[in-house]
MINU-897787 format. One record per residue: residue in three letters; x negated, y negated, z negated of N, C-alpha, C in turn. Coordinates in steps of 0.05 Angstrom, whole numbers, padded with zeros to 5 digits, always signed. Each point is the difference from the previous one (the first is absolute). Example, Ala and Ser with C-alpha at 12.3 -4.5 7.8 and 13.67 -1.06 7.14 Angstrom:
ALA-00264+00114-00156+00018-00024+00000-00018-00024+00000
SER+00007-00021+00014-00016-00024-00001+00015-00022-00014
//
This chain:
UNK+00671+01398-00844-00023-00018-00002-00015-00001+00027
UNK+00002+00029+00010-00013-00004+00030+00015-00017+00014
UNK+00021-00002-00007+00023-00017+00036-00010-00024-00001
UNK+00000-00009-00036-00005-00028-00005-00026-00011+00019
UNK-00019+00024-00017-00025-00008+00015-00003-00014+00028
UNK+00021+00019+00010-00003-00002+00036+00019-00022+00005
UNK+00023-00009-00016+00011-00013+00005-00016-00034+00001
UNK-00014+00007-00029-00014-00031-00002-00029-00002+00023
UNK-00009+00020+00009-00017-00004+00019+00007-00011+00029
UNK+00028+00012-00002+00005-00008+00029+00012-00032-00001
UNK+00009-00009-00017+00013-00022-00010-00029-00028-00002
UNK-00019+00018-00008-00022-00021+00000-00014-00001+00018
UNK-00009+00022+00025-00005-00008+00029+00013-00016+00014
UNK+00020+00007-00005+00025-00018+00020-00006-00015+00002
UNK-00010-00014-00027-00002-00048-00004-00033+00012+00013
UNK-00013+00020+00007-00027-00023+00003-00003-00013+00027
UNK+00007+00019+00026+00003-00013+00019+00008-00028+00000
UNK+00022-00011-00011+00020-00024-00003-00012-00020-00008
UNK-00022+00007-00026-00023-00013-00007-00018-00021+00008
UNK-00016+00022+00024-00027-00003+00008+00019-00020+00026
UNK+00020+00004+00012+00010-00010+00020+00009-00029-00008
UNK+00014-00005-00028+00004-00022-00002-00021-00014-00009
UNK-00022+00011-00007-00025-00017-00012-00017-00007+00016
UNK-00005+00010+00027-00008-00013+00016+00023-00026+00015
UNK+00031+00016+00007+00009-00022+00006+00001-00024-00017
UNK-00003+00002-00024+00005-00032-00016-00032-00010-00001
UNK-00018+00015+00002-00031-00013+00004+00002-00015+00024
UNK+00007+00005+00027-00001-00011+00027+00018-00023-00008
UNK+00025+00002-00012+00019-00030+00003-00020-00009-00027
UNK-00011+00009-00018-00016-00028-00016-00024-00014+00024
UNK-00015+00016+00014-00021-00004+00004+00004-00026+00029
UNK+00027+00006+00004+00007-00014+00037+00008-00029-00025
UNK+00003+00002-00022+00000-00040-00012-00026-00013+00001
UNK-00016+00024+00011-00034-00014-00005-00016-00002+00031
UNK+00023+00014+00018-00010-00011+00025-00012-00018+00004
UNK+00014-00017+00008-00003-00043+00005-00032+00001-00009
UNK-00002+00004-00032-00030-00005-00001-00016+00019+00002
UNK+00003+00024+00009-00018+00014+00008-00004-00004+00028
UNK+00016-00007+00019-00009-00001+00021-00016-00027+00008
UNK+00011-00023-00023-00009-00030+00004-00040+00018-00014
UNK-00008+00013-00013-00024-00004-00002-00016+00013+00025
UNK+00014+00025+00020-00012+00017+00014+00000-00026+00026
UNK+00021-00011+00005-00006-00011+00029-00008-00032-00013
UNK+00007-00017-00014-00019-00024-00008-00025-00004-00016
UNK+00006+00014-00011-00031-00003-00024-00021+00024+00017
UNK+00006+00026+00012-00014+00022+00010-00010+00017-00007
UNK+00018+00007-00029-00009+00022-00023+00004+00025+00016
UNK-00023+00015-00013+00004+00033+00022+00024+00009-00003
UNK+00007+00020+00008+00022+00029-00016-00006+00003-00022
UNK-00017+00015+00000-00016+00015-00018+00004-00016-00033
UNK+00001-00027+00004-00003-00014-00027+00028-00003+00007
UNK+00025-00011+00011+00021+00005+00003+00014+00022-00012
UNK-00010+00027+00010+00005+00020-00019-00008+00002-00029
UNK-00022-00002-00015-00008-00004-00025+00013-00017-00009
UNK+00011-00026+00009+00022-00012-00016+00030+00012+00001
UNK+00003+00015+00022+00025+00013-00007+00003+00019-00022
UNK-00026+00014-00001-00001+00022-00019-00005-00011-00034
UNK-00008-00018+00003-00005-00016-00033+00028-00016-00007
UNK+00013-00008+00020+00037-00010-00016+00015+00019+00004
UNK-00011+00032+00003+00034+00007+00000+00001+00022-00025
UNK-00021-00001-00023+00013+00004-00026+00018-00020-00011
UNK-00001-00036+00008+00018-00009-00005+00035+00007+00005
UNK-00004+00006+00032+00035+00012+00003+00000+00025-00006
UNK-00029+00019+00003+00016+00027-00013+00016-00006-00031
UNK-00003-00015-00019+00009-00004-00021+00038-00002+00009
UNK-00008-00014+00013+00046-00004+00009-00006+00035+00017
UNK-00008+00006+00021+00008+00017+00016+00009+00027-00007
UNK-00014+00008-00018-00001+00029-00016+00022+00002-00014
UNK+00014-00008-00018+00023-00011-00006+00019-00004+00016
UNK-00003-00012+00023+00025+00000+00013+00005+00024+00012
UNK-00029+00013+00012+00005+00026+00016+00010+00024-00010
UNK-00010-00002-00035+00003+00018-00015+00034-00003-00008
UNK+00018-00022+00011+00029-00001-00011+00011+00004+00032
UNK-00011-00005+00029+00018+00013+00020-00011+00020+00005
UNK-00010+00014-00009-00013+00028+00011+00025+00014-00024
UNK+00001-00002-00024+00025+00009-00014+00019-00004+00023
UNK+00008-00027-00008+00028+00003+00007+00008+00013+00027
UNK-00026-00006+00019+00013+00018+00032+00003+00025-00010
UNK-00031+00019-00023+00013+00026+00003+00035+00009-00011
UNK-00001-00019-00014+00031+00007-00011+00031-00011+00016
UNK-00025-00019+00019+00030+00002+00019+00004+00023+00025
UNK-00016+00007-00001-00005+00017+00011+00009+00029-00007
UNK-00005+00015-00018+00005+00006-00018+00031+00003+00002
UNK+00008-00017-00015+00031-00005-00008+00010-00001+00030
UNK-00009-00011+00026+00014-00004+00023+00008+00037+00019
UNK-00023+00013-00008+00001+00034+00010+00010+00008-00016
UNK+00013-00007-00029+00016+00025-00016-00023+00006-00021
UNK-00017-00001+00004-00020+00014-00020+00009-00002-00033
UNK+00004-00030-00001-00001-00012-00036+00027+00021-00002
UNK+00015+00013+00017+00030-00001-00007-00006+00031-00010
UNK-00015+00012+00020-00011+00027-00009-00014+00015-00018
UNK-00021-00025-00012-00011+00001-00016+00021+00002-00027
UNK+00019-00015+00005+00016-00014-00029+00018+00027-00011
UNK+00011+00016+00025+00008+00023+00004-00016+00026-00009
UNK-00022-00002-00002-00018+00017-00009-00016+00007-00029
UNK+00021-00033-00004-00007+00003-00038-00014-00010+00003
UNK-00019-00034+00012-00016-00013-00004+00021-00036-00009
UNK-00004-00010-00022+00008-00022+00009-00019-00023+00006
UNK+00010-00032+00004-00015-00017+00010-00032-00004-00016
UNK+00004+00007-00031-00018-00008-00022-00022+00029+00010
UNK+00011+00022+00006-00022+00019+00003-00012-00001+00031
UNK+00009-00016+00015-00016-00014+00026-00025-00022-00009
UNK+00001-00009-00028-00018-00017-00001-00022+00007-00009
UNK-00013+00025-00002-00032+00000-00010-00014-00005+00028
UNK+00000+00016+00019-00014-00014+00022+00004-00025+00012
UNK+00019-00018-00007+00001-00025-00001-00013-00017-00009
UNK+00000+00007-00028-00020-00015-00021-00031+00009+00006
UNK-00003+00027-00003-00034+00002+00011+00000-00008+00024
UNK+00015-00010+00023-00013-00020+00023-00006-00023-00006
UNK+00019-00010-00020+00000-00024+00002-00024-00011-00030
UNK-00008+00023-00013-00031-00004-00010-00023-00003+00012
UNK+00003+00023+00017-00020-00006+00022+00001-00026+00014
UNK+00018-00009+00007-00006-00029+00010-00008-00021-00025
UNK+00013+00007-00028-00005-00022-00010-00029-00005-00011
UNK-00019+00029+00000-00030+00010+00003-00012-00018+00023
UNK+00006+00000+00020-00011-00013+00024+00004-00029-00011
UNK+00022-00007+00002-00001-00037+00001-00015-00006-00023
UNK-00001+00010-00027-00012-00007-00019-00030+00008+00008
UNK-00016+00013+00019-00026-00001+00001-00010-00020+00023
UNK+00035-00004+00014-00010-00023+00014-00002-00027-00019
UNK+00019-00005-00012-00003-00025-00016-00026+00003-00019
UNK+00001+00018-00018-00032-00005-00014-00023+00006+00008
UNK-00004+00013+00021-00025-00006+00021+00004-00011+00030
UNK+00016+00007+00010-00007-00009+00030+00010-00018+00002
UNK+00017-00022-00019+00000-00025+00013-00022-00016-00018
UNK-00020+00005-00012-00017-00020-00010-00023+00003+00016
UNK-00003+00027+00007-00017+00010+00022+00001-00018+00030
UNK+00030+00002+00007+00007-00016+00027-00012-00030-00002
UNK+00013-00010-00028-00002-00028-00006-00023-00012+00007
UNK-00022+00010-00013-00031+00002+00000-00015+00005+00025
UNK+00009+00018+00016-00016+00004+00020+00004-00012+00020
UNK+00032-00014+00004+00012-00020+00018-00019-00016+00001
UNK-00004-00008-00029-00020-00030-00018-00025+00002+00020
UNK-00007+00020-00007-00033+00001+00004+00004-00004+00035
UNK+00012+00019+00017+00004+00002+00028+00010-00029+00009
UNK+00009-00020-00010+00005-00028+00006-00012-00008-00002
UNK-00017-00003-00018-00028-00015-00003-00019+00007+00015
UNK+00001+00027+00015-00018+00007+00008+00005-00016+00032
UNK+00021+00005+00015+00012-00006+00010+00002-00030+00008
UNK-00008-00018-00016+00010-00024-00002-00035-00011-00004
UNK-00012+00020-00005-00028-00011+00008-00015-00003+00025
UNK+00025+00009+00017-00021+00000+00035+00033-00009+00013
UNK+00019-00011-00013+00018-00010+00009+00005-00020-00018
UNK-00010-00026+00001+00015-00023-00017+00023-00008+00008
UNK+00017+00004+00021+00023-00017+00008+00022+00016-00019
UNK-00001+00024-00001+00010+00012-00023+00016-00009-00012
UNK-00026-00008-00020+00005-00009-00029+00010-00034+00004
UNK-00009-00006+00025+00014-00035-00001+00033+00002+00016
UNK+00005-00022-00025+00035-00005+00004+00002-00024+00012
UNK+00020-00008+00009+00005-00029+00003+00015-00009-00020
UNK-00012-00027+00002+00015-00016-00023-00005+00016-00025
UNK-00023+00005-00011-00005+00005-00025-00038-00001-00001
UNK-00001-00011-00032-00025-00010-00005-00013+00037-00006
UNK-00017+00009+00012-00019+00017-00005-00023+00004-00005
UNK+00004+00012-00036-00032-00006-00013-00011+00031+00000
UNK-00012+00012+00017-00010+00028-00003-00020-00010+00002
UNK-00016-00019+00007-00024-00008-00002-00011-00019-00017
UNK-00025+00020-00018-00006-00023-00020-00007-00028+00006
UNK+00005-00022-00002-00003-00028-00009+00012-00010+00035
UNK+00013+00019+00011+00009-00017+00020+00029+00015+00004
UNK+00020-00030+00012+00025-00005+00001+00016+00006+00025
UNK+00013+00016+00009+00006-00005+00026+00036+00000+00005
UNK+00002-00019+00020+00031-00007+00009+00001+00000+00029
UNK+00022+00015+00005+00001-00004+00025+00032-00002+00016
UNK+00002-00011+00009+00023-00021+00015+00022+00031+00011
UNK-00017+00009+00031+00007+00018+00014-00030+00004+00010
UNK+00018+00036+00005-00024+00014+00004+00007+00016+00026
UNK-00020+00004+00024+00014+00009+00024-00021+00041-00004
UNK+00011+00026-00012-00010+00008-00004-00017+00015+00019
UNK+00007+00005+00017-00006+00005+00032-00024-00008+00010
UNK+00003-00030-00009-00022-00017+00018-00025-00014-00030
UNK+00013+00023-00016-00020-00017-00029+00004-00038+00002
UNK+00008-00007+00004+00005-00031+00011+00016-00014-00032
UNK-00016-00026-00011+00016-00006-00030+00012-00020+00021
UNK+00014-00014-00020+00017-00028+00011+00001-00008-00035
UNK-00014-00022+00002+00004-00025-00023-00014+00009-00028
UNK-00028+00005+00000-00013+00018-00019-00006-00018-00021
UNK+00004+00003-00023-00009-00013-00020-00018+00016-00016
UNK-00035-00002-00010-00009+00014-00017-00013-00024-00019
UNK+00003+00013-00025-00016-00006-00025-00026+00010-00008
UNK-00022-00004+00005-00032+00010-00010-00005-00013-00026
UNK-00003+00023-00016-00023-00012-00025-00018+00018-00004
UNK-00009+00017+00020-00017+00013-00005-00031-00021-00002
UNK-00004-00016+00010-00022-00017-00015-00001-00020-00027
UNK-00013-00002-00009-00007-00001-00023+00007-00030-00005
UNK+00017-00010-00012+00000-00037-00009+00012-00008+00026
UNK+00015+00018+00011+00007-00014+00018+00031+00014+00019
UNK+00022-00014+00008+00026+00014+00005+00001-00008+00035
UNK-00004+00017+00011+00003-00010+00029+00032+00010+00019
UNK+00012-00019+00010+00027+00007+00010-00002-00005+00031
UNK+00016+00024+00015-00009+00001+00033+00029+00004+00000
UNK+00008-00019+00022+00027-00006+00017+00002-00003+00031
UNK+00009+00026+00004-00003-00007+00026+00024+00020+00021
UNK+00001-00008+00028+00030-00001+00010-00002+00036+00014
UNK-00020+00010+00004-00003+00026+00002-00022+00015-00005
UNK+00005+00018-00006-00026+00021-00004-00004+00025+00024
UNK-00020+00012-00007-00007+00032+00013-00014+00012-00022
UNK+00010+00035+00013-00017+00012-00033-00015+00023+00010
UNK-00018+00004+00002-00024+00017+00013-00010+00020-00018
UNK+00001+00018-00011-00011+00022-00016-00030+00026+00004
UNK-00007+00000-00016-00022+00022+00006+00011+00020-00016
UNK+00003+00029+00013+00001+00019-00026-00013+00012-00016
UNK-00028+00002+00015-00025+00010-00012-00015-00019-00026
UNK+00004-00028+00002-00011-00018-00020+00027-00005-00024
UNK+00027+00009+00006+00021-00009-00007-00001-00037-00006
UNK-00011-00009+00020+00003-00037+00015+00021-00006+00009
UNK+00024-00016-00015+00014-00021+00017-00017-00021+00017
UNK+00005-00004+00025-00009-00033+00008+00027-00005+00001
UNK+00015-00032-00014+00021-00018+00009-00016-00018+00009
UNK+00006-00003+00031-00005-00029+00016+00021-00016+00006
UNK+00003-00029-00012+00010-00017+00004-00003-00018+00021
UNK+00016-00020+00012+00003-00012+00011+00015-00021+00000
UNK-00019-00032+00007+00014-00024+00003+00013-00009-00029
UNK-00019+00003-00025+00017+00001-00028-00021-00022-00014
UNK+00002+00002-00024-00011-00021-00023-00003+00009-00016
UNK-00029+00000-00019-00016+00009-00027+00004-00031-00019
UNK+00004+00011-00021+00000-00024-00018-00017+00030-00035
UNK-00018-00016+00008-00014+00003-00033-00004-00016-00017
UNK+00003+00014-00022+00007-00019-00024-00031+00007-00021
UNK-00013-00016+00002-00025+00002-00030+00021-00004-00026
UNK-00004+00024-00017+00007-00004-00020-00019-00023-00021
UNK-00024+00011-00001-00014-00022-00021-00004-00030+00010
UNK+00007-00006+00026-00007-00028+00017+00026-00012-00005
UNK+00023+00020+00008+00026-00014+00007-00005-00017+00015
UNK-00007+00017+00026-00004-00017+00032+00014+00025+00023
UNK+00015-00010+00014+00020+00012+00021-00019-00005+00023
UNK-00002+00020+00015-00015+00000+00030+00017+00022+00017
UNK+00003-00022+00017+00024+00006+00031-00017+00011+00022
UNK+00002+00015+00007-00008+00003+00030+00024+00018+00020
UNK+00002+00005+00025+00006-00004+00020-00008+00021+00019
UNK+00007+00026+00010-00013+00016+00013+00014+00004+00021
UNK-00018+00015+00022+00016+00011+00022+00002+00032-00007
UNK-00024+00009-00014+00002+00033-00001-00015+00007-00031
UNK+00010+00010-00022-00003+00008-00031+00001+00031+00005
UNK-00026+00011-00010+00005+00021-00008-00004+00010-00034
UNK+00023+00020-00002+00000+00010-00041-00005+00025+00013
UNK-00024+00001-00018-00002+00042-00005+00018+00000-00020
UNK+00014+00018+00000+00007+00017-00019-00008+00032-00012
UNK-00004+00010-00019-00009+00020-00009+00024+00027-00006
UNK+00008+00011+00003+00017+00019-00008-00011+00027-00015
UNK-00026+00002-00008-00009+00021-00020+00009-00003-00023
UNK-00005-00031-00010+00016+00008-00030+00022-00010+00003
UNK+00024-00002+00012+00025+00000-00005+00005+00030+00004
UNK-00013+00010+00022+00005+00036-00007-00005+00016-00024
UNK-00025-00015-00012-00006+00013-00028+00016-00004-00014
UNK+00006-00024-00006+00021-00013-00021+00029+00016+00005
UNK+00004+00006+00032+00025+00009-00011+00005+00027-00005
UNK-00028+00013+00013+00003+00035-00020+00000+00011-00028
UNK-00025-00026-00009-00006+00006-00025+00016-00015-00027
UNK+00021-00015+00017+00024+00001-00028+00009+00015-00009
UNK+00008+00023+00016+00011+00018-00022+00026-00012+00004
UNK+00027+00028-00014+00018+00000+00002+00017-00030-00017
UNK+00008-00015+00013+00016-00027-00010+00034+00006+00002
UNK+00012+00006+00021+00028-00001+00007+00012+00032-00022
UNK+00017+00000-00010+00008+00023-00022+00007+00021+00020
UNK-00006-00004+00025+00011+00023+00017-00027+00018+00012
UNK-00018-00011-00012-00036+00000+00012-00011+00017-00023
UNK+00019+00005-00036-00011+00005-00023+00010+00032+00001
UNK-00014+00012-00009-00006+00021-00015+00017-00003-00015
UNK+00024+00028-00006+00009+00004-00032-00013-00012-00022
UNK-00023+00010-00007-00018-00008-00018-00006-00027+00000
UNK-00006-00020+00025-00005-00027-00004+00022-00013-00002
UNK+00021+00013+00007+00030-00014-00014+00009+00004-00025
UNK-00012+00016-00009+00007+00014-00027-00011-00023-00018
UNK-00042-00006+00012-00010-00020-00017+00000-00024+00002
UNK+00019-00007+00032+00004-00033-00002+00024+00000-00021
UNK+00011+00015-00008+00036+00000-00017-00012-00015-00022
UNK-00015+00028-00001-00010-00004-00030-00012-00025-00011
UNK-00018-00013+00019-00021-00019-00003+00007-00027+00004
UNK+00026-00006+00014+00021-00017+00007+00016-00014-00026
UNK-00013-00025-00008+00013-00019-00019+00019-00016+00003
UNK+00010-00009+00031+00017-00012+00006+00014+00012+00020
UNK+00024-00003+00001+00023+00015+00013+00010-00027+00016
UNK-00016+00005+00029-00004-00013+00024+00023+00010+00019
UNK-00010-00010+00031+00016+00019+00014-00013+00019+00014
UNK-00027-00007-00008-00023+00031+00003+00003+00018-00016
UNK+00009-00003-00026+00005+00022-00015+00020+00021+00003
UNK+00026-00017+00005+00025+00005+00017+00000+00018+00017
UNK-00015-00002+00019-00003+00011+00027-00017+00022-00003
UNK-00026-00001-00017-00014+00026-00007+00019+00024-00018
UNK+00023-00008-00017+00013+00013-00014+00023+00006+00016
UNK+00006-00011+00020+00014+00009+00025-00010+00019+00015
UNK-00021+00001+00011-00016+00022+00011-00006+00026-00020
UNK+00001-00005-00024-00011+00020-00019+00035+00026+00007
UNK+00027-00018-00011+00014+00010-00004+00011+00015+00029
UNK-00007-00008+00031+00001+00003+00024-00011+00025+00005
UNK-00027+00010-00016-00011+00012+00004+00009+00036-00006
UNK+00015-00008-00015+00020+00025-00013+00032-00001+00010
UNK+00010-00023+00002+00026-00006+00001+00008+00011+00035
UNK-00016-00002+00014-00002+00008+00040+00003+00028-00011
UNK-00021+00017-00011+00002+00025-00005+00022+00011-00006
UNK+00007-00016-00023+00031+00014-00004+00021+00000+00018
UNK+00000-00029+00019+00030-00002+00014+00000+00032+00023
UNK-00035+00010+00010+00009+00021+00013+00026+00017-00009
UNK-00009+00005-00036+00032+00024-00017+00022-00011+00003
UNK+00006-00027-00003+00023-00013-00006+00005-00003+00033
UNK-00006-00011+00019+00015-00006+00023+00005+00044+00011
UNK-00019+00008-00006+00014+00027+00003+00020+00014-00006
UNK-00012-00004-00026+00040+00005-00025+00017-00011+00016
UNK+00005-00029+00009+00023-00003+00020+00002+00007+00022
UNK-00014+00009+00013+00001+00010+00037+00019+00027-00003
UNK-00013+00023-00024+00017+00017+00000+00030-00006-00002
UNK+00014-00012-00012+00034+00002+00004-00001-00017+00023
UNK-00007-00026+00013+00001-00014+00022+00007+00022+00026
UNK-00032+00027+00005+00005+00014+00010+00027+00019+00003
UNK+00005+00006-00026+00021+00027-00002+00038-00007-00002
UNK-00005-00030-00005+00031-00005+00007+00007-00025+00029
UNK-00027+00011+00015+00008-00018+00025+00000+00029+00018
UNK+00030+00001+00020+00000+00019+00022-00015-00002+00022
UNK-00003+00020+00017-00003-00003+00019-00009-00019+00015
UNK+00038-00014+00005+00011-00023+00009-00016-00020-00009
UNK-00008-00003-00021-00006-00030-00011-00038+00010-00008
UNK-00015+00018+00019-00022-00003-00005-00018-00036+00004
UNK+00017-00013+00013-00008-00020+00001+00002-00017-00017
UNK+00029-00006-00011+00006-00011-00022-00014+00012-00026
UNK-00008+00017-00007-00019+00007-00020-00031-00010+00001
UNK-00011+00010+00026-00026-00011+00008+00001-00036-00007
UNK+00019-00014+00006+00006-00029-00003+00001-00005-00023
UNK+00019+00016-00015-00005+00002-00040-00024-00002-00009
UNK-00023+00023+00009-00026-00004-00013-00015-00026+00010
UNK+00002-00004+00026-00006-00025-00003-00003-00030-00014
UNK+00023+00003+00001+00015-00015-00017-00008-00002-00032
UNK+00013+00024-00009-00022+00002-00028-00024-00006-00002
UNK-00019+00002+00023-00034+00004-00007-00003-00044+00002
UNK+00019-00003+00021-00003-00030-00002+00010-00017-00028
UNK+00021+00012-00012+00007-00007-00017-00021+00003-00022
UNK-00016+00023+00006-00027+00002-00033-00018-00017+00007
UNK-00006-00008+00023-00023-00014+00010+00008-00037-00010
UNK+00029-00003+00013+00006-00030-00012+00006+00003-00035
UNK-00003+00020-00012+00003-00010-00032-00028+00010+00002
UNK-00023+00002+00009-00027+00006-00012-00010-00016+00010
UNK+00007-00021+00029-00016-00014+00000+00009-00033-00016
UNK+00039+00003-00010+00000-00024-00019-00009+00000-00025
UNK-00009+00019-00006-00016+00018-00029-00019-00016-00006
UNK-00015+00007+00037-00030-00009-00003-00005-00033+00003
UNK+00023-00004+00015-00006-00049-00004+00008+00002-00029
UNK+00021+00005-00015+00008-00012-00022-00025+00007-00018
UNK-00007+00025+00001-00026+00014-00020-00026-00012+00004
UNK-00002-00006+00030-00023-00020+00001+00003-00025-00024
UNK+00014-00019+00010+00003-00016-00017+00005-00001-00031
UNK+00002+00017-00007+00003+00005-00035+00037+00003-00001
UNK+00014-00009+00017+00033-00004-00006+00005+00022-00007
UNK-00008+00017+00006+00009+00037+00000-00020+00016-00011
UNK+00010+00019-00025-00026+00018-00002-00011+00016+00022
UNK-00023+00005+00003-00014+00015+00024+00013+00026-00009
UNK+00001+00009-00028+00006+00029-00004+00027+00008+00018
UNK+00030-00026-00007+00022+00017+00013+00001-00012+00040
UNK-00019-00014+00003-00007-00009+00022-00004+00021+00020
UNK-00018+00017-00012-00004+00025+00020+00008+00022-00018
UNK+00014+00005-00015+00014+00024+00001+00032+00004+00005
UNK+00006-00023-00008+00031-00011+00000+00012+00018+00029
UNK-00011-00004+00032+00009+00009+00014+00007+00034+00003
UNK-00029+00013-00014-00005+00028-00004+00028+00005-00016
UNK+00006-00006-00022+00023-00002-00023+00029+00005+00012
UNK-00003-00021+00016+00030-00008+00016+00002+00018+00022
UNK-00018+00011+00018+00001+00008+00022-00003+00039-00014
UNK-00016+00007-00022+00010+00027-00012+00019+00003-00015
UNK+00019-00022-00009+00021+00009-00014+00021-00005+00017
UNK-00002-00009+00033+00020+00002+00019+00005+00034+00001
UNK-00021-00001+00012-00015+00034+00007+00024+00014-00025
UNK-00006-00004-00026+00004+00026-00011+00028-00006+00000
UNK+00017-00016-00003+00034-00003+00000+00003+00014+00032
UNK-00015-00015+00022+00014+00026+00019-00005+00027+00002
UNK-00025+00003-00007-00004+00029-00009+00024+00014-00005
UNK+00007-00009-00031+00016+00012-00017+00029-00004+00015
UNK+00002-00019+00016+00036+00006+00027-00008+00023+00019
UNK-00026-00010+00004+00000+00029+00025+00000+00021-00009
UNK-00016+00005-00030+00007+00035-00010+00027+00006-00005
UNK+00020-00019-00010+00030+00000-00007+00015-00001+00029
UNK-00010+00001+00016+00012-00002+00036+00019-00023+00001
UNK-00009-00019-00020+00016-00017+00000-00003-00025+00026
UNK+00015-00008+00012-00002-00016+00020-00020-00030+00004
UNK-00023-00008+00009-00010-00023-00001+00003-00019+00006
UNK+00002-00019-00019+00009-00033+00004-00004-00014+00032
UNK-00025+00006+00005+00000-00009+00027+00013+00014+00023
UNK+00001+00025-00007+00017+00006+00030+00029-00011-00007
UNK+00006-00012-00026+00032+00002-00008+00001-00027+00028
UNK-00027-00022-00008+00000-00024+00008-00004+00001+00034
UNK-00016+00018+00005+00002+00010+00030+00024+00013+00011
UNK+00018+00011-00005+00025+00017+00003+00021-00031+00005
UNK-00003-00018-00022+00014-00022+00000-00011-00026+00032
UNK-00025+00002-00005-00009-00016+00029+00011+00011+00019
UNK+00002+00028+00008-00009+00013+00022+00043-00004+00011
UNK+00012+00005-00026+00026-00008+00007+00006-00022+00010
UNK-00006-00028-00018+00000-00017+00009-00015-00015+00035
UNK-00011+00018+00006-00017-00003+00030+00018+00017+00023
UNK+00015+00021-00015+00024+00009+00024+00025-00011-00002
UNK+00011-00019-00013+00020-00012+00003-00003-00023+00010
UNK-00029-00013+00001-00007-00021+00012+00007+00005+00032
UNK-00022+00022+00003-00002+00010+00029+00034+00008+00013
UNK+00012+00008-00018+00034+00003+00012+00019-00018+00009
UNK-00007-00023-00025+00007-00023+00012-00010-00020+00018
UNK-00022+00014+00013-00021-00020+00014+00016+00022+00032
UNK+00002+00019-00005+00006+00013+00020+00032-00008+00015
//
């Protein structure tokens, strides 16, 4: 019982290095897809670091949810190629251990990970969600160019409309502004004009939009009388305090923003089976189903590891790959079909867990039988076929 002891200790250090190493490397390749717009806010819009950073730190419970999981299935499989590549598994096997009594420190790692992602999913990504929320708004109150798109109508402002053509972000400069006012009373006033400028205060949170060279047309509602005029220079305050209010004090809307519990009581409270419902009962089942794939993509790394040599540490490393892409494209066709009602959400996100641990346990059960694995049979067969090529190329 002592060897065991020491055996499973040393077996479960091994993966943590492998871990922490791949979990930062797969954080840096999520985080370099969000370049482009992180750098488009630091050098055009002129957002500090500082809030740069706070948005980094509020989306990456979203990818820790994939990352932990993945790290938690190549940190296996390297230690076992590893492992199996020095002789170790062979010595071990020799010593009266087989493959099935290698797996308790397997499984308690790969709890431990599935502990983590599940505290990331039921707190830190509603946490992230929310504080992104609030930090955008906050954000977007001493930066309006932000929040304006081209070519789309933007209503963050009560009773007024805004469109804008192109936007030069650099130079704050509109091109072809269209706004809608009803903020006065009995009456709809519409401003068209061929460019704008946008001047901000941060201390008052004041838009000024100044126009130029454009046309007002108001409309009296109770007269039903149209009045034109003709400007060289229009200025619109705009207000941005209560669009900041408004957008803190909604409260969690997107099912990825809810609380267990407020998903629990939109389920519940939900009379129609929408594609909001869908998607909240998607996230519910997500929330457990990520946790698990840590056990199940583990369960398979072990034989991946232990019947790839040496020789083919690469070709194994390429296997888990492979597998982890393969759980990701049936969890994420889970999740369009489950959105839409076509698919239950239930086998939507577990279906992959299912398929990807009952791979796991059939190779398991070849690797404890030393029985030979399908894929090296299929690699053994490439690898022939690539030296007869090369012979006859020679």
């Amino acid at each position: 019982m002592r060897i065991n002891t020491i055996i499973y200790r040393y077996i479960f250090n091994e993966m943590i290095p492998p871990f922490g190493i791949n979990a930062i490397f797969f954080s840096f390749i999520f985080l370099m897809t969000q370049i482009i717009q992180i750098m488009n806010l630091v050098v055009n819009h002129r957002v500090g670091l500082s809030v740069v950073g706070w948005m980094i730190l509020y989306t990456l419970p979203f990818f820790m949810e994939f990352i932990i999981p993945m790290s938690v299935m190549m940190s296996v499989l390297l230690t076992f190629l590893r492992l199996s590549g020095d002789n170790e598994i062979l010595a071990l096997k020799n010593g009266g251990l087989s493959v099935y009594n290698m797996m308790p420190p397997v499984m308690l790692f790969c709890l431990v990970g599935a502990l983590l992602t599940a505290s990331t999913a039921l707190y830190g990504l509603p946490w992230g969600r929310m504080s992104i929320k609030k930090l955008t708004a906050q954000v977007a109150s001493t930066n309006l160019d932000i929040g304006i798109k081209e070519r789309t109508f933007i209503d963050s402002f009560k009773g007024v409309m805004l469109y804008v053509n192109k936007m030069d972000a650099r130079t704050r400069t509109l091109s072809d502004v269209f706004i809608e006012d009803q903020r006065t009373q009995d009456a709809i006033i519409t401003v068209v004009a061929p460019k704008g400028q946008m001047e901000s205060d941060p201390d008052t949170h004041q838009f000024l939009l100044r126009l130029y060279e454009g046309t007002i047309n108001q409309v009296d509602v109770k007269s039903r009388s149209v009045n034109t005029v003709q400007f060289a220079t229009y200025d619109i305050h705009l207000d941005t305090r209560q669009a900041l209010a408004a957008a803190v004090a909604l409260g969690p809307k997107h099912p990825e923003e809810m609380s267990l519990s407020e998903i629990r009581q939109y389920l519940a409270a939900s009379t129609e089976k929408n594609s909001k419902y869908y998607l909240t009962l998607m996230e519910f089942h997500k929330k457990f189903s990520l946790p698990f794939a840590c056990i199940a993509l583990g369960l398979l790394a072990v034989p991946l590891g232990i019947q790839s040599r040496s020789s083919r540490r690469s070709f194994g490393i390429s296997l888990g790959i492979f597998f982890f892409l393969m759980y990701y494209m049936l969890l994420s066709a889970g999740w369009v079909f489950g959105e839409k009602g076509i698919y239950p959400p239930l086998l939507g996100m577990w279906v992959p867990n299912l398929i990807t641990a009952g791979a796991g346990v059939a190779l398991l059960h070849r690797a404890n039988q030393e029985m030979p694995s399908p894929f090296s049979t299929v690699a053994a067969g490439i690898a022939r076929i690539f030296r007869r090529l090369r012979k006859r190329a020679v």
